[in-house]
C-alpha positions as CSV (number, residue, x, y, z in Angstrom):
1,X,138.4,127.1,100.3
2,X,135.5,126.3,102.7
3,X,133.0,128.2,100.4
4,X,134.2,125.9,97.0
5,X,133.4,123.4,99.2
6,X,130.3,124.7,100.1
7,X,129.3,125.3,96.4
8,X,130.5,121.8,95.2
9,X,128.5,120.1,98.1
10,X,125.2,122.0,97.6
11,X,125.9,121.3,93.5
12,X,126.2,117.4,94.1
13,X,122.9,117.4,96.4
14,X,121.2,119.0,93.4
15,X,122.1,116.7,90.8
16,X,121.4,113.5,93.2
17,X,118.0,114.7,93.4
18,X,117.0,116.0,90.2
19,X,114.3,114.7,88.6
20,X,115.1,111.8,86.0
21,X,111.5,111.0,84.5
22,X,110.9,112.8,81.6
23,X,107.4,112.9,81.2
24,X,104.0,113.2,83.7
25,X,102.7,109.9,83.1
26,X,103.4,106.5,82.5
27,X,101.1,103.2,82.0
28,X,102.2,99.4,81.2
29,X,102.8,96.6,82.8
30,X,104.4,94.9,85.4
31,X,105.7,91.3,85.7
32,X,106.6,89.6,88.9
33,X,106.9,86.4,90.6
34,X,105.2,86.2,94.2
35,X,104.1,82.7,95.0
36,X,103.1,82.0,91.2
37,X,103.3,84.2,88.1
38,X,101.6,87.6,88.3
39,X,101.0,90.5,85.7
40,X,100.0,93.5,87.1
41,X,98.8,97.0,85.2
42,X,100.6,99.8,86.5
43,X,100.5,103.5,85.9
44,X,102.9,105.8,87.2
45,X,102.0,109.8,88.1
46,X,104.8,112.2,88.6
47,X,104.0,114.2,91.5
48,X,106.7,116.8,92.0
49,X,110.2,117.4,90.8
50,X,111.9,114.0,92.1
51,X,108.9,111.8,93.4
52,X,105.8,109.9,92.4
53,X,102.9,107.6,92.6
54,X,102.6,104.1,91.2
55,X,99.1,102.5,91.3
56,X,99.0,98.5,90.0
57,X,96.6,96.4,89.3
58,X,97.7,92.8,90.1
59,X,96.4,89.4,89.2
60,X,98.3,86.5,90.7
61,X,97.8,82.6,89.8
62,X,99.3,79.7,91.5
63,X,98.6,76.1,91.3
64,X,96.0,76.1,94.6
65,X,95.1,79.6,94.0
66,X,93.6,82.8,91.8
67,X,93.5,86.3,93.0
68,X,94.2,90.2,92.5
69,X,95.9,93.0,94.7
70,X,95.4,96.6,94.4
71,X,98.7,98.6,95.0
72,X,100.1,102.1,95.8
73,X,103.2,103.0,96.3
74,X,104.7,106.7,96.8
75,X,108.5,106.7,94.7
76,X,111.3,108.7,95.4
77,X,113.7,108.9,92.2
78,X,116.8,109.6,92.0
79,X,119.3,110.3,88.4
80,X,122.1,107.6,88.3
81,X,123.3,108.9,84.8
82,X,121.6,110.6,82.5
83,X,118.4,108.1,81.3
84,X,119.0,105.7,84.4
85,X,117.6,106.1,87.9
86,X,117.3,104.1,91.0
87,X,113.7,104.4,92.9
88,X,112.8,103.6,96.2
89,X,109.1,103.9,97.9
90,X,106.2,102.7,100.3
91,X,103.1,101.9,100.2
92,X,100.0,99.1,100.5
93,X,96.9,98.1,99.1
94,X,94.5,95.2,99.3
95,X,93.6,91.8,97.6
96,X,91.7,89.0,97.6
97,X,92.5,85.1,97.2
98,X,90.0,82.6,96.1
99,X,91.8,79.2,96.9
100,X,91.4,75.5,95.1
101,X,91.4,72.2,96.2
102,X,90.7,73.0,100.2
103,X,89.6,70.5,103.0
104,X,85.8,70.5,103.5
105,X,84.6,73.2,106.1
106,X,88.1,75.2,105.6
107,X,88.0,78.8,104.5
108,X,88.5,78.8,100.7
109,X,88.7,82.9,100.1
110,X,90.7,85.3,101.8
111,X,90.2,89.4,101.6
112,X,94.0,90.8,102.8
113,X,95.1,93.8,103.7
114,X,99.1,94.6,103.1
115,X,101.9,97.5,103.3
116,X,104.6,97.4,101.1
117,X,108.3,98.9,100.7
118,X,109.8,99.6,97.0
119,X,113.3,99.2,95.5
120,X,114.1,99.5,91.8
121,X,116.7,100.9,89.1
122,X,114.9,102.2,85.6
123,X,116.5,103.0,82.3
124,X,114.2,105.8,80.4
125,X,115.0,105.6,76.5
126,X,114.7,108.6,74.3
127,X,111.8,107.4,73.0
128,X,109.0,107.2,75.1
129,X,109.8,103.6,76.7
130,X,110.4,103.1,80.5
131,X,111.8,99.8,82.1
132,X,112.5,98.8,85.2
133,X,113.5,96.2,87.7
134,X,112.8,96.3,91.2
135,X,111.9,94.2,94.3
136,X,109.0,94.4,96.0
137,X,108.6,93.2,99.8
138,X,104.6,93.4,101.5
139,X,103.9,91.6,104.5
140,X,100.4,90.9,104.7
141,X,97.3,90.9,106.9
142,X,94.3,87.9,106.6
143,X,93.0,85.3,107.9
144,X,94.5,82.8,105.5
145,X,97.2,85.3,103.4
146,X,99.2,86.4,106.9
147,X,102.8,86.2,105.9
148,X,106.3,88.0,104.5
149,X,106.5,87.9,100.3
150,X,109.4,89.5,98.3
151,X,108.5,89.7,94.7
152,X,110.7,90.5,91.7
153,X,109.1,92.6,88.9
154,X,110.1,93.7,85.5
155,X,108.2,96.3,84.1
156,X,107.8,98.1,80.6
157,X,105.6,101.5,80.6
158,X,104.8,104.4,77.4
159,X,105.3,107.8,78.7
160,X,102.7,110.7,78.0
């Protein structure tokens, strides 16, 4: 009894953390809200069976400000049912803030460093379409740009 126990525990680790993402690559784009409306160019690299990179090029634009932030984040994936996974990951990057409207003699640009935690569920079609919803929380480091966001993305990506 204790080894078909054995066999069945060791059978449900493997299928929690086989690899759901069918193909190497993926590259589109993801859409968030974080203090204004943000699109951000991502492109996703598996890296091994169940885990991969995601780099992102984000612009953000707010009514007092304009800027971009350069991501990376390192995913863990795991297969929910056959074409949907959940992810989770860390990372950081940087960015930069050019800012409207200040006083005279205030700072009006801000260079940032941040680190940043990953949450998401993704549904892979049969055709070689990915989406995705996750949240994204950075805390970041600047002079001006020093605080906690949590931003909600949407993202769409072609495999290849």
């Amino acid at each position: 009894m204790n080894k078909i126990a054995l066999v069945c525990s060791i059978c449900l680790l493997v299928s929690t953390f086989s690899f759901a993402q069918s193909s190497d690559n993926a590259l589109g784009i993801r859409t968030g809200d974080n203090d204004g409306f943000g699109v951000e160019v991502s492109y996703q690299r598996a890296l091994s069976g169940n885990n991969r990179l995601e780099v992102g090029l984000g612009l953000r634009s707010g009514t007092d400000y304009d800027g971009f932030k350069l991501t990376g984040i390192y995913q863990w994936l795991w297969a929910i049912d056959d074409n949907f996974n959940w992810y989770a990951g860390a990372g950081g990057g940087l960015g930069f803030y050019d800012y409207d409207n200040v006083p005279a003699g205030a700072k009006d640009s801000d260079a940032f460093l941040f680190i940043a935690g990953n949450l998401g569920i993704e549904y892979d079609f049969d055709f070689p379409l990915l989406i995705s919803l996750d949240v994204r929380p950075d805390l970041s480091f600047g002079d001006i740009n020093d605080d906690l966001d949590f931003d909600i993305g949407l993202g769409l990506r072609y495999q290849f």
